[in-house]
C-alpha positions as CSV (number, residue, x, y, z in Angstrom):
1,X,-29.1,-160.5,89.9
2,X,-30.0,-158.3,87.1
3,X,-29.3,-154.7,86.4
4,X,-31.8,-152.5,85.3
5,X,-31.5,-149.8,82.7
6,X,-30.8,-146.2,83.7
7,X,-31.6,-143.7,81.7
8,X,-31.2,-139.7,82.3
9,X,-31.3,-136.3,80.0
10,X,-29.2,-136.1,76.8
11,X,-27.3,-133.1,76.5
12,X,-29.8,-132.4,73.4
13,X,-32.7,-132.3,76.0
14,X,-30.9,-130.6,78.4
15,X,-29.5,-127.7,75.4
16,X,-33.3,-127.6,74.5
17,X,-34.9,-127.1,78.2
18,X,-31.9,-124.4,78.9
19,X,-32.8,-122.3,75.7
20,X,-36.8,-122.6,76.6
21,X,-35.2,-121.3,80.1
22,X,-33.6,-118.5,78.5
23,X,-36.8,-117.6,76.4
24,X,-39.1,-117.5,78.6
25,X,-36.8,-115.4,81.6
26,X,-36.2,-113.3,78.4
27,X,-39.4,-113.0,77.6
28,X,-40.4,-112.3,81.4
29,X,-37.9,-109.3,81.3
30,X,-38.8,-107.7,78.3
31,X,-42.4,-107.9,79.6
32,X,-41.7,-106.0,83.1
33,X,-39.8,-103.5,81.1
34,X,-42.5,-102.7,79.0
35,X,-44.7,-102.6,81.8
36,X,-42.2,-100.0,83.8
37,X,-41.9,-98.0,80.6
38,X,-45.8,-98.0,80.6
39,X,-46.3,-96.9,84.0
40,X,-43.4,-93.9,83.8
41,X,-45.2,-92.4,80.5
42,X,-48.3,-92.8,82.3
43,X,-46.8,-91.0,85.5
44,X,-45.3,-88.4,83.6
45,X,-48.9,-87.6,81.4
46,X,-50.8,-87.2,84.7
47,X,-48.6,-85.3,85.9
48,X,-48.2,-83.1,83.3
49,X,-51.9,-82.9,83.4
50,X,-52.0,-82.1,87.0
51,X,-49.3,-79.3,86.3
52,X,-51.2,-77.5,83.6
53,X,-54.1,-77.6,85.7
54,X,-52.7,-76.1,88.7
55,X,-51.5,-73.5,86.3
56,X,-54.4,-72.7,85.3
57,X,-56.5,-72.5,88.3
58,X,-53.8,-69.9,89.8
59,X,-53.9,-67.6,86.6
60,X,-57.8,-67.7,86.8
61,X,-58.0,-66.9,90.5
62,X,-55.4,-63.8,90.0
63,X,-56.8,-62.4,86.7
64,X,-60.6,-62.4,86.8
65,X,-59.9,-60.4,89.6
66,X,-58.3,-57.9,87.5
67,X,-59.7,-54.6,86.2
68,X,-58.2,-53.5,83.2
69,X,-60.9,-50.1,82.8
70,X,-59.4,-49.3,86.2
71,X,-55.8,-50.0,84.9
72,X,-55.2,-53.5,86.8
73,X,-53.2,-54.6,83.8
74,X,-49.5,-52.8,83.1
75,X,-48.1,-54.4,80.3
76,X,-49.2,-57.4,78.2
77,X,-47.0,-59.8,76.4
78,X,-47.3,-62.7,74.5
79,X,-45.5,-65.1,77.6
80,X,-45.7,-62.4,80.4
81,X,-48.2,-60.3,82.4
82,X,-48.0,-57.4,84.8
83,X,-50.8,-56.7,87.1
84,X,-51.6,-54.3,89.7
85,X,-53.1,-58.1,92.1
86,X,-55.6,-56.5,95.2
87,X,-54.1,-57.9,98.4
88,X,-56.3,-55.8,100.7
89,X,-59.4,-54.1,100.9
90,X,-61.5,-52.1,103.5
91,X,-63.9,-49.3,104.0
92,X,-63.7,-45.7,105.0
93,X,-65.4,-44.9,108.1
94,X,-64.8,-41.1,107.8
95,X,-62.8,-38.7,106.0
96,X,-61.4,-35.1,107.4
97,X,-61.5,-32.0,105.1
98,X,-58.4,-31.1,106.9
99,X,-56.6,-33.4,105.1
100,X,-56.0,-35.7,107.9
101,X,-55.0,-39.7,107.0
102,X,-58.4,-41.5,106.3
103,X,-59.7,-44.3,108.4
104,X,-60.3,-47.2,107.2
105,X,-62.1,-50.5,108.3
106,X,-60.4,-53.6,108.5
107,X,-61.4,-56.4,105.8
108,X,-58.8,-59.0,105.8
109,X,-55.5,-58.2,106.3
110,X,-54.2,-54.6,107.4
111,X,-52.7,-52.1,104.8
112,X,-48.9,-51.9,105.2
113,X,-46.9,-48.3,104.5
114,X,-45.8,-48.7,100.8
115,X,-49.1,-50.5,99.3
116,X,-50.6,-48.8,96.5
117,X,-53.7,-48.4,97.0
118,X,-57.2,-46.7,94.9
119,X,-60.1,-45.2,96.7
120,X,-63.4,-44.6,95.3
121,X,-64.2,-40.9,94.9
122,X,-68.0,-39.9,94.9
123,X,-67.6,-36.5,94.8
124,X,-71.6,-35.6,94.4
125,X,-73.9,-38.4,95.4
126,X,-76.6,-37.2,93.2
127,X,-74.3,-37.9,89.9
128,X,-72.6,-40.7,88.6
129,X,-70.6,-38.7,86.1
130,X,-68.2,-37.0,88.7
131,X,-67.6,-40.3,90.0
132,X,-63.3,-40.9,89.7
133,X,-60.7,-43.9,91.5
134,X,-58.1,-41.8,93.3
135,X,-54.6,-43.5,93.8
136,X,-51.6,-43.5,95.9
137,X,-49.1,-44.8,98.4
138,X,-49.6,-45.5,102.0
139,X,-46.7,-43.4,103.6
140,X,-47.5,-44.5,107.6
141,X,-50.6,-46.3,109.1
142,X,-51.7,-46.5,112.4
143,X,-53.1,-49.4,113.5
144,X,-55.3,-50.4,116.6
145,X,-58.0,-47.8,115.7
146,X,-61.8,-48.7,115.5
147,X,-64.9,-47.1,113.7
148,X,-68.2,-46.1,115.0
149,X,-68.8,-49.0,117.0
150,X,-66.1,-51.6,117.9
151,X,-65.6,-52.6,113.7
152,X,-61.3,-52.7,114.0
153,X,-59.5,-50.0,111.8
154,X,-56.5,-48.4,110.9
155,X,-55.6,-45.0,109.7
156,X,-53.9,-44.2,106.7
157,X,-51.8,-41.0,105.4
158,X,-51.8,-41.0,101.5
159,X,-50.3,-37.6,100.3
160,X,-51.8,-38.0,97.2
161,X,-55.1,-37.6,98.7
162,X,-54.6,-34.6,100.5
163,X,-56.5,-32.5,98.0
164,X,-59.2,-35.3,97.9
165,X,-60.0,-34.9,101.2
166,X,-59.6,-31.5,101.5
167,X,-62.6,-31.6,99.0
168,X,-64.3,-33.8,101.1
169,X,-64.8,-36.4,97.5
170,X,-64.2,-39.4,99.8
171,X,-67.3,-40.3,101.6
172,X,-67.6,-42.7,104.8
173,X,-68.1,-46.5,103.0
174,X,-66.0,-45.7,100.2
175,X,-64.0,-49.0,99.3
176,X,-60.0,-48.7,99.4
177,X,-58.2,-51.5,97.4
178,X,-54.7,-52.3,98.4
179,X,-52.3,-53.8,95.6
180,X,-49.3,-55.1,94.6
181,X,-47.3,-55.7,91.4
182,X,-46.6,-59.2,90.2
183,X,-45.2,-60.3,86.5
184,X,-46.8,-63.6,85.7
185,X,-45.0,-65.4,82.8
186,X,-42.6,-68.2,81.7
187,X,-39.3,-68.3,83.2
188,X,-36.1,-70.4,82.9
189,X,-34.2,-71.7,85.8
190,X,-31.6,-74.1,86.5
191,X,-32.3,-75.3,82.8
192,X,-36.1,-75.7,83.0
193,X,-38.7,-73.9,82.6
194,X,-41.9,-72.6,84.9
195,X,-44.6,-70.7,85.2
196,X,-43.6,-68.2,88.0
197,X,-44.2,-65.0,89.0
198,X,-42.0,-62.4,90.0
199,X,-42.1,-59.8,92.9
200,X,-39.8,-57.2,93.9
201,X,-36.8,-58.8,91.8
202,X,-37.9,-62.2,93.3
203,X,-38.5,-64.8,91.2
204,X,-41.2,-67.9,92.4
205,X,-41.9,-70.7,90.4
206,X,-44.8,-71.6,90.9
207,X,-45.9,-75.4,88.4
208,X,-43.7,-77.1,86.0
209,X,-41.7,-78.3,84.4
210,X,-43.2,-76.2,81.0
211,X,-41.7,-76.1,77.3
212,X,-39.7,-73.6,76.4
213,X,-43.2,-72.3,74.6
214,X,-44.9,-73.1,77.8
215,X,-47.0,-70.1,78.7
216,X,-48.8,-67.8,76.3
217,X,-51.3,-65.4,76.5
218,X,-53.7,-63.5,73.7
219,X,-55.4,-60.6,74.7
220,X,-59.1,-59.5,73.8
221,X,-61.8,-57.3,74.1
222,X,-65.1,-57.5,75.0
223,X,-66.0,-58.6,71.5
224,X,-63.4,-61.2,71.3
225,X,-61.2,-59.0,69.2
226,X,-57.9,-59.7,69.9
227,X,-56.1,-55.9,71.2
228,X,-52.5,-54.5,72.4
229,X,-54.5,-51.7,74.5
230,X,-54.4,-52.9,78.5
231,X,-57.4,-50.7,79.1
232,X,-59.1,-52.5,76.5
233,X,-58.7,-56.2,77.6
234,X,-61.8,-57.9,78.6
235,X,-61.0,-61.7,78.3
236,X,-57.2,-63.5,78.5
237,X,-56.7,-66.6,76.4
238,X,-54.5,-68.9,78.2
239,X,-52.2,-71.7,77.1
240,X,-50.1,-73.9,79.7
241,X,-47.7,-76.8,78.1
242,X,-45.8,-79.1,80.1
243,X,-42.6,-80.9,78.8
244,X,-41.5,-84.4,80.7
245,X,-37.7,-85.7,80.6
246,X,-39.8,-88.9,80.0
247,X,-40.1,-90.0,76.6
248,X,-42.3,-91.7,74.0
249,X,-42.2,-93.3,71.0
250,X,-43.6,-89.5,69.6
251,X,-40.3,-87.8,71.6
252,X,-41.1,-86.4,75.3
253,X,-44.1,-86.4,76.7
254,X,-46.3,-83.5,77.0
255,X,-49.6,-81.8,77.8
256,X,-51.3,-78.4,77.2
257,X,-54.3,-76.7,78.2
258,X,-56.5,-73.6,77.0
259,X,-59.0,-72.0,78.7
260,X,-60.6,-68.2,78.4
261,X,-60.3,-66.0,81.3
262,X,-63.2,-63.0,81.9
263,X,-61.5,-60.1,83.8
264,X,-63.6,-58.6,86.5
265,X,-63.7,-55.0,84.6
């Protein structure tokens, strides 16, 4: 009875196969690692993208709304903005040379005591040149009141247009604009920075992260003239940059946007 040979893997072969082993695991490795690395970055610039977007849109909806002829803008800077924002809005139904509060027609939400609010003076129909914006301060409102008709109102007592009324320069459908004062701008918190707005001594971040030269703002006027009067701003130039913790190979990743806003004026 014979014996046959047996053969099996030299230590050579099996070195050999354990190195390919190595390679290609290595190689499978470095592969998902690029890939992850690929897929952060790519996170990171779409959502850097999405954050200078949504920026944007709430800087346009806020300023075109502005009117800096009527003195909607306060101060200008090159990272900040205050504005007098309209929150509320109705029309008078009737005015009472006594000097009684005026009445006013709800549009929207109901004027609260504190708003500062403007009301268009007509004073003679038959000339534009008298026409004037009287302002003030809400001191009490009464709510629960209604117009000719069953339209839902609410009166309002503005000393400051006591000798408006008296004068009988408010007439019934004159519009009443309601405000409030926000600071748009770039702001630092907890080590990052944000678009945010400020209220009151309340700060609210509102998209970010930005760079620290995140938010800027040029100011123009109606001939694209770049200006440092408020009254005289027709058109904001806006410029949102976001900053990522994420890196490149050019350092972190970031995005920016410009767009020109046109004020309502």
């Amino acid at each position: 009875m014979t014996r046959r040979d047996r053969s099996g893997f030299t230590l050579v072969e099996l070195v050999i196969v354990g190195l390919l082993g190595v390679v290609v695991v290595g190689a499978t490795y470095q592969m998902i690692l690029t890939s992850q690395k690929a897929y952060t970055i790519q996170i990171a610039q779409m959502h850097g993208q999405q954050t200078v977007r949504a920026g944007i849109d709430i800087l346009s909806v806020e300023l075109r709304e502005l009117s800096a002829v009527e003195g909607d803008v306060l101060t200008m800077g090159s990272d900040q903005i205050k504005v007098r924002a309209m929150r509320a809005f109705g029309l008078v139904c009737n005015t009472n040379a006594t000097g009684s509060p005026i009445l006013v027609k709800k549009i929207g939400r109901y004027f609260t005591s504190g708003d500062s609010i403007v009301v268009f003076a007509d004073n003679d129909p038959d000339l534009s040149s008298d026409d004037t914006i009287l302002s003030g301060a809400v001191s009490s409102m009464t709510t629960g009141q209604t117009c000719t008709g069953t339209d839902t109102a609410q009166s309002l007592l503005v000393p400051a247009l006591v000798t408006a009324l008296a004068n009988d320069t408010v007439r019934l459908g004159a519009p009443v604009r309601g405000f409030t004062i926000y600071t748009y701008g770039l702001y630092l918190r907890d080590g990052e920075y944000y678009l945010a707005r400020e209220f009151g001594g309340t700060t609210e971040p509102l998209v970010g992260p930005l760079s620290p030269n995140g938010v800027s703002f040029i100011y123009m006027d109606s001939n694209g003239v770049v200006t440092t009067d408020p009254t005289a701003v027709s058109q904001i130039q806006v410029t949102l940059r976001s900053r990522s913790k994420v890196t490149n190979e050019r350092g972190p990743v970031t995005d920016s946007l410009t767009t020109t806003i046109y004020l309502r004026n």
